[in-house]
N, C-alpha and C positions, 0 to 999 in steps of 0.2 A: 638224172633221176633213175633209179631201180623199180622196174616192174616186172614183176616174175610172176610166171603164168600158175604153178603150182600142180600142174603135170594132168589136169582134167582133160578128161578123153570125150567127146562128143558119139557116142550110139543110136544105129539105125537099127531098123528091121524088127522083126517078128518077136516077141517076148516066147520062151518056153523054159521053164526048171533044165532044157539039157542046152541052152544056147550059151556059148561061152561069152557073147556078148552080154547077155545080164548077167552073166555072173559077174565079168568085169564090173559093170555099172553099180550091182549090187556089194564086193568087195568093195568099191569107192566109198560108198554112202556108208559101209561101215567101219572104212579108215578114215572118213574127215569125222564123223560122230566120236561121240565122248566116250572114251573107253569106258566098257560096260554096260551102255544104254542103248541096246540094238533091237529090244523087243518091239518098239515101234512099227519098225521094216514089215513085222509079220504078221501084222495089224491088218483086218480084212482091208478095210473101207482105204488106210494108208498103202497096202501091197497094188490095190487095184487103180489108183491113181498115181503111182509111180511107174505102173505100166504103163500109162499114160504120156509119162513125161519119159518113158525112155524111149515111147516110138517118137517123140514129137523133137526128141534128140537133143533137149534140156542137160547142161552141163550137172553132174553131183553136187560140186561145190555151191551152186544157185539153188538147189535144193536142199542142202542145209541148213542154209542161210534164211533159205523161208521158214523152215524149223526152228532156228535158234527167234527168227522176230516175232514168233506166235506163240501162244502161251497154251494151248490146249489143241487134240489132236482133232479138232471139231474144224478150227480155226488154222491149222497148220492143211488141213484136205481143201476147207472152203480158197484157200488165200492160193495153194499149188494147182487148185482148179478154174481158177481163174488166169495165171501164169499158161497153162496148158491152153486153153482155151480163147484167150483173149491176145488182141492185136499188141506187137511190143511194146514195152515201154522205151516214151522217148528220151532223150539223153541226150542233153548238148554240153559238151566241153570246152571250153575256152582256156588256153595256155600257151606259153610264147612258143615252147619246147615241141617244135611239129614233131620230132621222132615221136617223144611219148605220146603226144595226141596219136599219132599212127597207130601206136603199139595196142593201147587203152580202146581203142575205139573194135580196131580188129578181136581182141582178146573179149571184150564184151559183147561182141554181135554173135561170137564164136557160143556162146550161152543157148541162143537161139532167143531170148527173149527183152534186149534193149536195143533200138533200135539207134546208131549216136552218130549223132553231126560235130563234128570241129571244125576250130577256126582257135589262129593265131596271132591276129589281129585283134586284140580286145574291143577297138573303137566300131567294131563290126556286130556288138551284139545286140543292141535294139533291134535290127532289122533280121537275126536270126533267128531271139523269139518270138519277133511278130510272123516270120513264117515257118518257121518250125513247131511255134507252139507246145516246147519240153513237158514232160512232165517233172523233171531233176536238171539241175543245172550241178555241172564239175567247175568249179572256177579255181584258176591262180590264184595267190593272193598278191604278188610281188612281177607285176610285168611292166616291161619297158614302155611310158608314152602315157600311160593309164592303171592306178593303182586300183587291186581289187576294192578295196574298201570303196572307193565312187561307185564303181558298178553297185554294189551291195547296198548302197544308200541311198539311189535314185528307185533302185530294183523296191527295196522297202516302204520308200515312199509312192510307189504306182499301185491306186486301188487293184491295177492289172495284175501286178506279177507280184503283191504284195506277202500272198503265202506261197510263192513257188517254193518248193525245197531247191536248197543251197547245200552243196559238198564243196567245201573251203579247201584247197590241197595248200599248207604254208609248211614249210623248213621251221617255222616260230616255235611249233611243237613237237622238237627233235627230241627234247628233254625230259617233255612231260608225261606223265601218266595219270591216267589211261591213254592208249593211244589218241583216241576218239573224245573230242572233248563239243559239249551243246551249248550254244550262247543263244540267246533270243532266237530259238527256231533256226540257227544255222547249225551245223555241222562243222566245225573245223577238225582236219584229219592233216595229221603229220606225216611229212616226204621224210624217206622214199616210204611207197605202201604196195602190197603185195594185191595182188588180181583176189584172191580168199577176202582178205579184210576191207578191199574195196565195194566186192560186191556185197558181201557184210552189210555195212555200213545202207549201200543202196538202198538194200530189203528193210531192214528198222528204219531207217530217213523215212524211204515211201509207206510204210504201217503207219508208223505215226502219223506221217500226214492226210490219213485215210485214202490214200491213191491204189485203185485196184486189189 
C-alpha cells in the first residue's frame, strides 16, 4: 500500500511577522488552500487562532482540512479551537499490513492532534474498543481469518458502538469516483490513499458525526 506523507512540517515556538517559522507554516496553508482564496489567513479572529495552532505545532494539512469540513469561518474558528485546545482524537486502526499500520499511525500523531492505536489481528478488536474507546475507527475491509464486513456488522448491530464512525480502507474502489464514497454512515475510501486525503476524510467523517 502507498502512503505518502505530502511533505507537512510540524512548527514550534514563538509566532512574530519576522519569524521564518511562520512564514514556513503560513506559505503552507497557502500552498494546500485553493489557488486564490487566501484572504481568510488574514482574517482577525482566523490569523489569531492559527497562532494558536502553530505554537501548539498542529500540522497545515489538519488545518485545511478543518476548513474545507466547515462551512463558515464562525464554524471553521469554533471547530480549530477546539482541535487547539482539546485532548486528541482517538483512532484505532485495524489492518493486516503492520508496515502501514506503523507508517499511518506515526504520520497521524505527527498532527499532534490523533491519538492512534493499531493492531493486526482483526479478532483482537472487541477488546481494543472496549479499552481504547475510539472516537473513529480505520478498518481493512479484506483480511486474512476475519472479513471487514463481520466486524462492520456486529459493530452495527451493538447499541455500543452502533454510530462509531468507520473509515473503510478497500482496493474495491480503485476505479471509482469520487474517491471517497458514504454507504449507511460508513465511509469507504480507496487504497492506496495519501496522509492529505486521509486526514480529509477524518475531519468531515468526525463533523458529520458531531465529534468535537
Amino acid at each position: 500500500m502507498t502512503f505518502t506523507h505530502g511533505g507537512d512540517t510540524l512548527l514550534h515556538g514563538p509566532m512574530s511577522p519576522d519569524d521564518p517559522h511562520w512564514q514556513n507554516f503560513r506559505d503552507e496553508l497557502v500552498r494546500l488552500a485553493r489557488e486564490g482564496d487566501h484572504d481568510w489567513l488574514d482574517q482577525d479572529e482566523v490569523r489569531s487562532m492559527l497562532g494558536d495552532a502553530y505554537r501548539k505545532g498542529l500540522a497545515p494539512s489538519l488545518i485545511i482540512s478543518c476548513r474545507a469540513a466547515t462551512g463558515t469561518t464562525e464554524e471553521f474558528t469554533t471547530r480549530l479551537g477546539q482541535i487547539v485546545r482539546d485532548t486528541p482524537v482517538r483512532i484505532l486502526a485495524i489492518d493486516d499490513e503492520a508496515a502501514f499500520l506503523t507508517l499511518l499511525r506515526l504520520n497521524l500523531e505527527k498532527t499532534g492532534h490523533y491519538e492512534v492505536r493499531t493492531e493486526s489481528d482483526p479478532h483482537r478488536w472487541r477488546e481494543l474498543i472496549a479499552e481504547f474507546h475510539p472516537h473513529l475507527l480505520i478498518l481493512d475491509m479484506i483480511m486474512p481469518g476475519l472479513d471487514g464486513r463481520q466486524i462492520l456488522g456486529e459493530l452495527r448491530r451493538s447499541p455500543d458502538t452502533r454510530h462509531l464512525p468507520v473509515i473503510v480502507l478497500t482496493a474495491i474502489l480503485q476505479n471509482v469516483q469520487p474517491e471517497a464514497v458514504h454507504r449507511e454512515g460508513i465511509l469507504y475510501l480507496s487504497k492506496p490513499v495519501s496522509l492529505k486525503a486521509l486526514i480529509h476524510c477524518i475531519e468531515e467523517h468526525l463533523a458529520a458525526a458531531g465529534i468535537r
